[in-house]
C-alpha positions as CSV (number, residue, x, y, z in Angstrom):
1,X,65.7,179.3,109.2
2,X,67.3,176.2,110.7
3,X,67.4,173.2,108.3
4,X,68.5,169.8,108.7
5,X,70.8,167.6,106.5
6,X,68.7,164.6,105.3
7,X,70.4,162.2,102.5
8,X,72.4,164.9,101.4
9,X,70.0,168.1,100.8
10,X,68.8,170.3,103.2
11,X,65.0,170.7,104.4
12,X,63.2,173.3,106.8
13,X,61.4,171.2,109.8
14,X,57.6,172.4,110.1
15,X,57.9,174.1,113.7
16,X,60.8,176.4,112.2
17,X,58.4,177.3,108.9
18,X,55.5,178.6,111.7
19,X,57.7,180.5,113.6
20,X,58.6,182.2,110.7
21,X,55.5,182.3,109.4
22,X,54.5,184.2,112.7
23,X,57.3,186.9,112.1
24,X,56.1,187.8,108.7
25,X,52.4,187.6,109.5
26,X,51.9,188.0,112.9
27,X,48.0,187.8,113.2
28,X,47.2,189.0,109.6
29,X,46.9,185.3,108.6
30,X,45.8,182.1,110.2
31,X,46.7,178.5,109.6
32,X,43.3,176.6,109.9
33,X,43.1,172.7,109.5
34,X,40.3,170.6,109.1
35,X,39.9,166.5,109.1
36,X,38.8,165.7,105.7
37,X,38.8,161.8,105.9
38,X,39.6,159.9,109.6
39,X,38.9,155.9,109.9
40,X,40.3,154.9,113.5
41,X,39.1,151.0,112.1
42,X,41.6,151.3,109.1
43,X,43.2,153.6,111.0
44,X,44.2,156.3,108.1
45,X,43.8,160.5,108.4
46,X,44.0,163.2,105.6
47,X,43.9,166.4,106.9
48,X,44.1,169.7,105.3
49,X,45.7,173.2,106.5
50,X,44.8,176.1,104.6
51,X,46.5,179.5,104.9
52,X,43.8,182.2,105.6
53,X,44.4,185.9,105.3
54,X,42.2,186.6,108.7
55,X,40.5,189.7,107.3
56,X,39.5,188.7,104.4
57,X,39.2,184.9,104.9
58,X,40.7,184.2,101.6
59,X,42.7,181.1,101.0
60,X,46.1,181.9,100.5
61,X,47.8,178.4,100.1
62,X,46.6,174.7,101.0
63,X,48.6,171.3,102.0
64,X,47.3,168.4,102.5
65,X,48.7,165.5,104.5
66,X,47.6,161.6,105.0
67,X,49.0,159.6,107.7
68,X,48.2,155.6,108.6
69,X,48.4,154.8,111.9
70,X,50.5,151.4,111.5
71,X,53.3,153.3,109.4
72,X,55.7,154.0,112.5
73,X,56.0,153.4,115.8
74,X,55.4,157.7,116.9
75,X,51.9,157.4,114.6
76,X,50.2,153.9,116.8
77,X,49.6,156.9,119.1
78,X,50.2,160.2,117.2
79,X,49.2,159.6,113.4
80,X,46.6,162.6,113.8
81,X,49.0,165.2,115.0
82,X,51.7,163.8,112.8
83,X,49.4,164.1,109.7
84,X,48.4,167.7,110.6
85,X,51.8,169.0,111.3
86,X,52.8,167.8,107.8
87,X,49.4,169.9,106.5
88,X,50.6,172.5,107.7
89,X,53.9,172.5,106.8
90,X,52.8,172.0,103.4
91,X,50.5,174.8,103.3
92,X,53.4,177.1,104.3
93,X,55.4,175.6,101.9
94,X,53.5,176.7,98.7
95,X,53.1,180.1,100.6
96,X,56.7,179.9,100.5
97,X,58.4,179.5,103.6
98,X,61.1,177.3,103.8
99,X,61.1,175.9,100.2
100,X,65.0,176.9,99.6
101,X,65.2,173.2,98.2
102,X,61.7,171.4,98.7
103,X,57.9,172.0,99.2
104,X,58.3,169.1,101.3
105,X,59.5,169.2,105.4
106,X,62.3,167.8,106.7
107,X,59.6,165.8,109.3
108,X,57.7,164.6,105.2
109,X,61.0,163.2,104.1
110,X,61.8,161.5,107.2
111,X,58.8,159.4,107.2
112,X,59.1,158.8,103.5
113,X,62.5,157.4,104.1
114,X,60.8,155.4,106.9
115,X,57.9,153.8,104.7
116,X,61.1,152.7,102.1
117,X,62.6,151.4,105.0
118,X,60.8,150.5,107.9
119,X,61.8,146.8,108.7
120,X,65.1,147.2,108.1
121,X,67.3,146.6,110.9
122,X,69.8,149.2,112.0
123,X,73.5,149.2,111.6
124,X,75.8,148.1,114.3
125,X,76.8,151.5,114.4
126,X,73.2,152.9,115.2
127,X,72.7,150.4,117.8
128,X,75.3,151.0,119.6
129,X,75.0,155.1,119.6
130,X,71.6,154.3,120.7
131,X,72.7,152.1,123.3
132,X,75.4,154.8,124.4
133,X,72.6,157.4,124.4
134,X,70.3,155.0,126.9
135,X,73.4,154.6,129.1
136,X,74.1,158.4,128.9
137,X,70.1,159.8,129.9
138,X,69.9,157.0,132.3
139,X,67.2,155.5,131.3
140,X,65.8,151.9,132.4
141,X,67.6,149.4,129.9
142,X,65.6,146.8,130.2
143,X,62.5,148.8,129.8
144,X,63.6,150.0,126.6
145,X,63.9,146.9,125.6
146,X,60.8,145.8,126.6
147,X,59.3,148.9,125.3
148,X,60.6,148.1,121.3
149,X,60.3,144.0,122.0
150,X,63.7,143.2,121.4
151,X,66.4,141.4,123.2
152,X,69.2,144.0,122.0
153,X,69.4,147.4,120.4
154,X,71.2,145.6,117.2
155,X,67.2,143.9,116.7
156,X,65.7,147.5,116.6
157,X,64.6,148.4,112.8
158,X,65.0,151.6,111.3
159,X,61.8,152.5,112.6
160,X,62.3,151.8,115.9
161,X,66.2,153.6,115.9
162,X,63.8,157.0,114.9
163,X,61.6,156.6,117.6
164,X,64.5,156.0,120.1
165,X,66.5,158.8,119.3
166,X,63.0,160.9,119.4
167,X,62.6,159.7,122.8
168,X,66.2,160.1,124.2
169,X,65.9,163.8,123.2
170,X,62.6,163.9,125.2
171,X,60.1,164.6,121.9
172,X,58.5,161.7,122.8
């Protein structure tokens, strides 16, 4: 499986642990996930994935997942699908898939880096890749701008520089 290079140690993202999962299992198991707690007013999720063997409908393996929606700029619209995905990648996790060095996804350790660090502002160098990237897709400038509420990309926080670069590669 793919893995990316986060902080020095290498982690499975959650799409590559289901298409993996799907090789192995094909249609013998399922990944079922269910809202256990959602408040849109305090705006916090915990959802659960379980791995079910679809014959039997025992539980093979469980992950559980809690998102808030005012943690990052991708979750003020996604925090739901974000929190899910990470279920799920969890659940495959303690079935095993994709655990050469963590239970946890490369998409889990992202955001925890981003809770540690999300006001931070980013480095010259990281506004001006951003910057180059803009000027590269050809994308409206001043949009961007006025998208993320800055004057310059050297305002952006770490946050924002994540949710940039995930909408320069068009995940966003």
């Amino acid at each position: 499986m793919k893995s990316i290079n986060i902080k020095g140690k290498e982690y499975i993202e959650v799409n590559e642990r289901v298409k993996e999962f799907r090789k192995l299992y094909e249609n013998k198991y399922g990944i079922p996930t269910e809202i256990k707690y959602l408040d849109m007013e305090q705006g916090y999720v915990v959802i659960q994935a379980n791995i079910v063997d679809n014959e039997t409908g025992k539980i093979l393996s469980t992950g559980t997942a809690y998102e808030l929606k005012d943690s990052s700029f991708i979750n003020k619209t996604s925090f739901i699908e974000n929190c899910e995905t990470s279920a799920v990648g969890r659940a495959l996790g303690f079935l095993g898939i994709g655990i050469d060095t963590s239970i946890a996804s490369a998409e889990e350790v992202e955001n925890a880096i981003l809770q540690q660090d999300t006001n931070a502002k980013v480095t010259d160098t990281e506004a001006r890749t951003i910057y180059a990237l803009i000027q590269k897709s050809g994308r409206d400038f001043n949009k961007f701008l006025e998208y993320f509420k800055v004057n310059n990309t050297n305002e952006l926080t770490k946050a924002q520089y994540v949710e940039a670069l995930k909408m320069i590669k068009g995940d966003k």
